[in-house]
LORO-321738 format. One line per field, with one value per residue: residue in one letter; residue number from 1; y, x, z of N, C-alpha, C in turn. Coordinates in steps of 0.02 Angstrom, whole numbers. Layout:
<recs>
code <- [A; ...]
pos <- [NUM; ...]
n_v <- [Y; ...]
n_u <- [X; ...]
n_w <- [Z; ...]
ca_v <- [Y; ...]
ca_u <- [X; ...]
ca_w <- [Z; ...]
c_v <- [Y; ...]
c_u <- [X; ...]
c_w <- [Z; ...]
</recs>
This chain:
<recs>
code <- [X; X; X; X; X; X; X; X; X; X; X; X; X; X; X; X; X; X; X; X; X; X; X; X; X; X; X; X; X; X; X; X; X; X; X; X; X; X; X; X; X; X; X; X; X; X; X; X; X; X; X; X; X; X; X; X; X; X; X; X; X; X; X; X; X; X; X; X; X; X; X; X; X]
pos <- [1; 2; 3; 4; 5; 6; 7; 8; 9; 10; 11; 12; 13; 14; 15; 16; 17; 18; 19; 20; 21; 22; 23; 24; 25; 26; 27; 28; 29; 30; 31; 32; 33; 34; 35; 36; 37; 38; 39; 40; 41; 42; 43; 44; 45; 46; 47; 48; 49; 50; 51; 52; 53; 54; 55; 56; 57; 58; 59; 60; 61; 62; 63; 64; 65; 66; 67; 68; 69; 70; 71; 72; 73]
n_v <- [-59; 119; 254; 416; 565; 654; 580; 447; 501; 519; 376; 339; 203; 118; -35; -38; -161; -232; -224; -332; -319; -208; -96; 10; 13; 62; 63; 3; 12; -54; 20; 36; -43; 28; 127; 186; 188; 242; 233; 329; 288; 346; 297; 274; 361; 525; 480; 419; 560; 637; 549; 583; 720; 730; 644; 759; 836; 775; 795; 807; 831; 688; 537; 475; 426; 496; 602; 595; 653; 702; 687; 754; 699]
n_u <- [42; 41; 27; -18; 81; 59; -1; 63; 184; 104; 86; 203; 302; 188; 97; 1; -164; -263; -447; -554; -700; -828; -888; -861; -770; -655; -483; -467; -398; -345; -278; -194; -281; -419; -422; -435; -403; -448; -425; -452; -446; -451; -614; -678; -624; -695; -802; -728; -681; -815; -871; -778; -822; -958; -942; -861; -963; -1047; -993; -991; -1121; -1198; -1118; -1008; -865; -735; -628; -442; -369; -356; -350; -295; -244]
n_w <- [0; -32; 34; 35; 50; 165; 244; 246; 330; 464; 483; 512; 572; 575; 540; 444; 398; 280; 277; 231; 199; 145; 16; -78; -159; -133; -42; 115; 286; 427; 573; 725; 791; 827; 735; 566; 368; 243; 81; -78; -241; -434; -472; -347; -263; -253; -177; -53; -28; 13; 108; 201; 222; 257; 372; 470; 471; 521; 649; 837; 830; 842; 881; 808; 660; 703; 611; 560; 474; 315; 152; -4; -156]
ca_v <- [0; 167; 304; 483; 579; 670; 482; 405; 537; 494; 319; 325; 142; 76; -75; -62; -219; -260; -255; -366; -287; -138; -67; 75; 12; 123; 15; 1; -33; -68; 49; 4; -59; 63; 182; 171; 220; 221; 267; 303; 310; 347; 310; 275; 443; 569; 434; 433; 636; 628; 514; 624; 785; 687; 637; 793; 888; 739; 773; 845; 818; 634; 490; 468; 396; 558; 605; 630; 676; 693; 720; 745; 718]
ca_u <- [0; 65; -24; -19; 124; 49; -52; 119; 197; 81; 79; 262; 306; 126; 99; -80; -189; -293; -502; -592; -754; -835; -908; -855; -728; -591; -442; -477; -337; -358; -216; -165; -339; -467; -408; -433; -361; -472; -375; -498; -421; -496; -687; -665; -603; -746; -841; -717; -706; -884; -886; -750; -854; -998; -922; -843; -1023; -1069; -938; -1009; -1203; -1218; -1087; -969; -788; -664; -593; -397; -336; -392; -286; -323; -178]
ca_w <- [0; -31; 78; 33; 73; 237; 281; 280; 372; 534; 497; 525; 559; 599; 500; 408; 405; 260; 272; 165; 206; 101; -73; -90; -178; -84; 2; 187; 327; 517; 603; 776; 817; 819; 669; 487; 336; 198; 12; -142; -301; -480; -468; -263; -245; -232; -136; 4; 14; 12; 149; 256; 233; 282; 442; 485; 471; 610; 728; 889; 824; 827; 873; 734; 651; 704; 544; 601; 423; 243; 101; -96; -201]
c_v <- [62; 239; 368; 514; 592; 603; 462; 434; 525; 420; 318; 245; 85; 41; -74; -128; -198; -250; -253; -331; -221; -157; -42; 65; 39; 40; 54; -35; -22; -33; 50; -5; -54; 120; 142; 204; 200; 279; 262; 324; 303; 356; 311; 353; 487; 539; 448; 516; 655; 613; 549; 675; 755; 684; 704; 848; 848; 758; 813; 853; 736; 583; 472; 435; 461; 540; 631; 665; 665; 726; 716; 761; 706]
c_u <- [44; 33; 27; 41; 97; 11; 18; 160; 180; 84; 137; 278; 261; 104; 1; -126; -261; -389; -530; -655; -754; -862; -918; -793; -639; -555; -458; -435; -369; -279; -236; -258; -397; -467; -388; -427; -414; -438; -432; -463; -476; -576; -708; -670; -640; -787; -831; -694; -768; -895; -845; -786; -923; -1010; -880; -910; -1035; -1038; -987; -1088; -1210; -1157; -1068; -907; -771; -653; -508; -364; -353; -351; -298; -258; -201]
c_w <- [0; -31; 56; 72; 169; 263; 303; 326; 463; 546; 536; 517; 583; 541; 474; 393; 344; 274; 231; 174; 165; 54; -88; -166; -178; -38; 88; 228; 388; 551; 673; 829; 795; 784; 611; 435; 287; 134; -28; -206; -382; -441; -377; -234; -213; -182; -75; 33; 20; 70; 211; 263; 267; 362; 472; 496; 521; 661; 762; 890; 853; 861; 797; 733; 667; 635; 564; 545; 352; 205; 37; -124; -268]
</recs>
């Protein structure tokens, strides 16, 4: 996997894990537990900034994912 400059940056040397789950079509990792990395490329793409703006209009209304970083390259 090769995460976004500022993604890999925080990952530093936290090993990403794989989930099979989804259909979004966007790659989805499991980071050190209870944080996730979701990448959308091509048709993915808009989907998952879609889905961060989304959740960033929830924060502080509702129970939500935290969004800790979003990046469009």
């Amino acid at each position: 996997m090769r995460a976004p400059g500022a993604i890999a940056a925080w990952l530093g040397d936290r090993r990403p894990v794989v989930v099979e789950d989804g259909q979004s079509g966007a790659e989805v990792f499991r980071v050190d537990g209870d944080c996730f990395l979701k990448v959308g490329r091509g048709p993915a793409a808009p989907l998952v900034a879609d889905e961060a703006a989304r959740l960033a209009w929830l924060s502080g209304r509702v129970p939500a994912a935290r969004i800790v970083a979003a990046v469009e390259e």
